[in-house]
N, C-alpha and C positions, 0 to 999 in steps of 0.2 A: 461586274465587280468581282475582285479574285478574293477567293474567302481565305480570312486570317487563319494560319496555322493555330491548333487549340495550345495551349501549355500545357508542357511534359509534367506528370508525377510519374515517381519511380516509386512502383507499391512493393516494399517488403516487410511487411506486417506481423511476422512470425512473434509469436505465437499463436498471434491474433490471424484470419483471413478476412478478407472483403466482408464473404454476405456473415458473419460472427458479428460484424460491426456497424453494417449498414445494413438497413431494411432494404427492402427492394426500391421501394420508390427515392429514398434517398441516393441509393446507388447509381439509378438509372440519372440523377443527376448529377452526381460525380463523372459517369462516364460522356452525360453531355456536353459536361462543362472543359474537360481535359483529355488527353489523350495516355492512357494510364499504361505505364510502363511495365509489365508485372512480372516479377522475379524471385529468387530467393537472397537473402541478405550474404550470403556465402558469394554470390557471381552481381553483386553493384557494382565491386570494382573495374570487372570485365565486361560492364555493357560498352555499347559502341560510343565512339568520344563524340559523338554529335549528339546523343543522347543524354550523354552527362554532363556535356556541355548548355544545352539549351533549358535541360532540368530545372524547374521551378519549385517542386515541392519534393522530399521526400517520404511519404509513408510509412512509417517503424523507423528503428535505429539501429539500420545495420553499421556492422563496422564502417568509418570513412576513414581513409588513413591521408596525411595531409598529402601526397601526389595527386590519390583520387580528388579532395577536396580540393586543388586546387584546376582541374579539369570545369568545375561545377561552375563557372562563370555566373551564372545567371540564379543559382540555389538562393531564396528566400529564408527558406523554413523546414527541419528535418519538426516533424510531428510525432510522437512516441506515443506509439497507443500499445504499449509492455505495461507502462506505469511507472517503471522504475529508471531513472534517468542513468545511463550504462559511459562507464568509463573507455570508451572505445573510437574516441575522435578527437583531435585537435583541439583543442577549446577555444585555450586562447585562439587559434585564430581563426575561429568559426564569429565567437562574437566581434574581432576585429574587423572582422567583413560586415559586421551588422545583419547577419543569419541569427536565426530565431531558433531556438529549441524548444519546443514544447513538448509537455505533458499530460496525455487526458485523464492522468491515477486520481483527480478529484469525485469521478465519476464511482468510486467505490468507499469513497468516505464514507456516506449513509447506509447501505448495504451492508459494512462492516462494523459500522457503529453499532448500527441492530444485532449484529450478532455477538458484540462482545458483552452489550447492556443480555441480552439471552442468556450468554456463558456464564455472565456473573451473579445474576440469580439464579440460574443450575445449582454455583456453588454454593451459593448463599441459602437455598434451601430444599440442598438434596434432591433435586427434581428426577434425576439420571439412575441416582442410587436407589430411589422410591422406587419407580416404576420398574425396575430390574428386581427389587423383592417382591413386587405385586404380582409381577411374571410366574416368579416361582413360588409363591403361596409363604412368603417368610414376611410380609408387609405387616409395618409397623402401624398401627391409628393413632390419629387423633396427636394429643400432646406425646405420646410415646415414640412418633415417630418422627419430633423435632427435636430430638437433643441436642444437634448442635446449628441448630437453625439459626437465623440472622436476617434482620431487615438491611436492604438499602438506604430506604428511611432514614434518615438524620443521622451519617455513619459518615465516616471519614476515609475520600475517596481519592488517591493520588494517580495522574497521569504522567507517563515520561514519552513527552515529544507530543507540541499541539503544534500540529500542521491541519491538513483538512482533516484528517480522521482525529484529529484531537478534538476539533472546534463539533465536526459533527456532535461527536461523542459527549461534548458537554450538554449541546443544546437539549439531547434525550436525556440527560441527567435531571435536568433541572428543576423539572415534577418530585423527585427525590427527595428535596431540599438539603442535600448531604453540604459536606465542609468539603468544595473541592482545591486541592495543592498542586501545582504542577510542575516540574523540573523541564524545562527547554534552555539548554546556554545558547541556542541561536535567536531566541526571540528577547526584546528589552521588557524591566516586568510591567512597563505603560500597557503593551496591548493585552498582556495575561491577564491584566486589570481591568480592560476595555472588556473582557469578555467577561467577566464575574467571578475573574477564578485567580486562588493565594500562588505569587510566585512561590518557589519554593527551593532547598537545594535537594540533588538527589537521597542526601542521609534523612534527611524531614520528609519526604515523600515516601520511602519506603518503612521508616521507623511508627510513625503519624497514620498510616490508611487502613481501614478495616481489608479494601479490595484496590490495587495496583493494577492499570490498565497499559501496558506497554506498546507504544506506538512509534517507537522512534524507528527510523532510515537509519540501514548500516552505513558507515562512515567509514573516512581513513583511518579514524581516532576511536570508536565505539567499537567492534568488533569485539563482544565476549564481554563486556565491561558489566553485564551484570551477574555474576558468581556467585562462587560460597558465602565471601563473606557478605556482600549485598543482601542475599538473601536469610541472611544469620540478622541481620537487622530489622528485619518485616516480624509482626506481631505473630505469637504464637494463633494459627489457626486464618491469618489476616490469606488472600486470593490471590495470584497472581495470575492477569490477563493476556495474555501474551500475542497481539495481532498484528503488528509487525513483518518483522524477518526474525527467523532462530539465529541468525548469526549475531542479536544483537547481547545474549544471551549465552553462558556456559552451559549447556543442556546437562551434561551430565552433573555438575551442581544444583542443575535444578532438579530432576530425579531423586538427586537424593534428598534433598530436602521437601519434597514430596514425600518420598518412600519414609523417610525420618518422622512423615505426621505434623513437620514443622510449619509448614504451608498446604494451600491445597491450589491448585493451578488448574487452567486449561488454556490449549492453545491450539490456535488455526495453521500454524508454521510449522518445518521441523526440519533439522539438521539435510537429512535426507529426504527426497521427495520424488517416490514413496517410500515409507520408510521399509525396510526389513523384515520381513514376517515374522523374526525374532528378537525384534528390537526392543529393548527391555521395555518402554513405556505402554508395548501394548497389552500389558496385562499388569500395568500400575495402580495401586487404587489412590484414590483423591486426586484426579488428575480426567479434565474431560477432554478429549481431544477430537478435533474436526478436520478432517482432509484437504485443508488448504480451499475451503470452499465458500469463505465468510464472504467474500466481495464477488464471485464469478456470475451474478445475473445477467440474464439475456437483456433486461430495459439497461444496465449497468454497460453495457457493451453496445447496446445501439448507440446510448446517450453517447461513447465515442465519437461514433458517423458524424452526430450532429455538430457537436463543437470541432469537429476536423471541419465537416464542410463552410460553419460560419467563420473560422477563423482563416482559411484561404481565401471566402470571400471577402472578407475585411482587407488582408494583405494585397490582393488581386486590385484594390483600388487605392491602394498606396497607403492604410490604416495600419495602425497597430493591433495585431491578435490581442481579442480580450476574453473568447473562453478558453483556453487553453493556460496549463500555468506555466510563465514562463521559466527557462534555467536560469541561475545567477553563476556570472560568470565565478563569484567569490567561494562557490560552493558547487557548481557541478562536477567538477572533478576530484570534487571527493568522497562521492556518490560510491557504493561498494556491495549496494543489492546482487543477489545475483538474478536473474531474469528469471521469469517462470518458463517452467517445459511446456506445461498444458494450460488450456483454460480453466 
């Protein structure tokens, strides 16, 4: 009996690698199951044309430009394990072919959600600023050293963009009992209702919340859209969470309305990454800042492995991917993230 040739995946994973995403035993059955093509996203379009002809899956989203795409006869499913779905292929006629794009950035909702529900009780009672007086013997006790303290407790809590990390993000809310609002113009306000939470418009969310949790995907249309004046509208003293992308955001508006005392912020993103060694925000007070490292867990990165391998097998038998999220063609190429460097 002559054995079936295995099917091609072409692995370009960048930023991500194999063993960053798969465990070993999951690997070893990646490489039993297919015959893994492994490259850098810079030379896809120069593999051999039997190669990118017979390709059945591709691993990461390197560039495909539609000549290469149209070599790929036999491409299923480009798989993105970046997270960020990247303006750099044909669309329309990726999905005219009935090619799949997916995304495994759901695998950092929870990991990130935890860390912004963290950031937000930081701000909310000085945890960062305490223990840095305790350091140096200037700590304050007791009531003395909650003056500008705040419950999450029954406080009013706006989100901008409930995608997975918004949905996460409510469900650890919800012990709170807070008044949650939330501004999404891609979603109708039936499901913002189905999840427990006031739709809302952006002037009501940021006017209305004790603590602002920002999660929205750069767009075509959002880049910067939240500024000075945006931010001239949030409660004197009210939070801003910023776990997103900085592109969605005017940073230097936000600075100053940080430095101004008018808000106090933290955020996981930043313009530049890494930033500056004399980038003003790092020696800003009211403003806690974390190295881009709210989602980068090792279980957050294997759970990749797993939903790539169930969802090839799904496809492998003629199914529809159901962990992976799919693109919409209405919306992937408006997608404006920029990619992460590191993990």
């Amino acid at each position: 009996m002559i054995e079936q040739p295995k099917p091609i995946v072409i692995c370009a994973p960048e930023p991500r690698t194999l063993d960053l995403i798969f465990t070993i035993e999951k690997l070893e059955q990646l490489r039993s199951r297919y015959d893994l093509v492994e490259t850098t996203e810079d030379k896809v379009a120069s593999l051999d044309a039997a190669v990118l002809r017979e390709a059945r899956f591709v691993l990461g989203q390197p560039p495909i430009s539609s000549e290469t795409l149209a070599q790929m006869k036999n491409l299923r499913a480009v798989l993105n394990v970046e997270s960020n779905l990247i303006d750099n292929m044909p669309y329309d006629e990726v999905f005219r072919r009935g090619i799949h794009v997916l995304t495994t950035g759901a695998v950092f909702a929870v990991p990130v959600a935890e860390m912004g529900l963290a950031l937000a009780l930081n701000l909310a009672r000085g945890i960062v600023d305490a223990d840095s007086d305790f350091r140096r013997g200037t700590e304050k006790w007791g009531g003395d050293g909650n003056a500008t303290a705040r419950l999450l407790t029954g406080s009013e809590i706006g989100i901008i963009g409930f995608g997975d990390l918004g949905k996460a993000l409510n469900r650890l809310l919800h012990g709170f009992r807070a008044t949650v609002r939330v501004f999404d113009p891609w979603l109708p306000p039936s499901i913002l209702q189905d999840h427990g939470v006031t739709p809302a418009s952006l002037e009501t969310v940021l006017e209305q919340s004790d603590h602002v949790f920002v999660l929205a995907a750069v767009t075509a249309e959002n880049r910067g859209f939240l500024g000075a004046e945006e931010f001239a509208r949030m409660r004197p003293g009210a939070a801003l969470i910023l776990l997103s992308r900085a592109d969605v955001v005017d940073f230097d508006a936000l600075i100053d309305a940080v430095s101004r005392g008018h808000i106090l912020a933290a955020s996981d993103v930043f313009p530049e990454e890494p930033l500056p060694p004399d980038h003003p925000v790092r020696q800003l007070s009211g403003i806690i800042r974390s190295a881009h490292r709210a989602g980068a867990l090792d279980v957050a990165f294997k759970q990749m492995g797993d939903m790539v391998l169930e969802d090839m097998d799904l496809m492998d038998r003629g199914l529809p991917p159901m962990r992976c999220k799919r693109a919409e063609r209405e919306t992937a190429s408006r997608m404006r993230s920029r990619p992460v460097e590191t993990n």
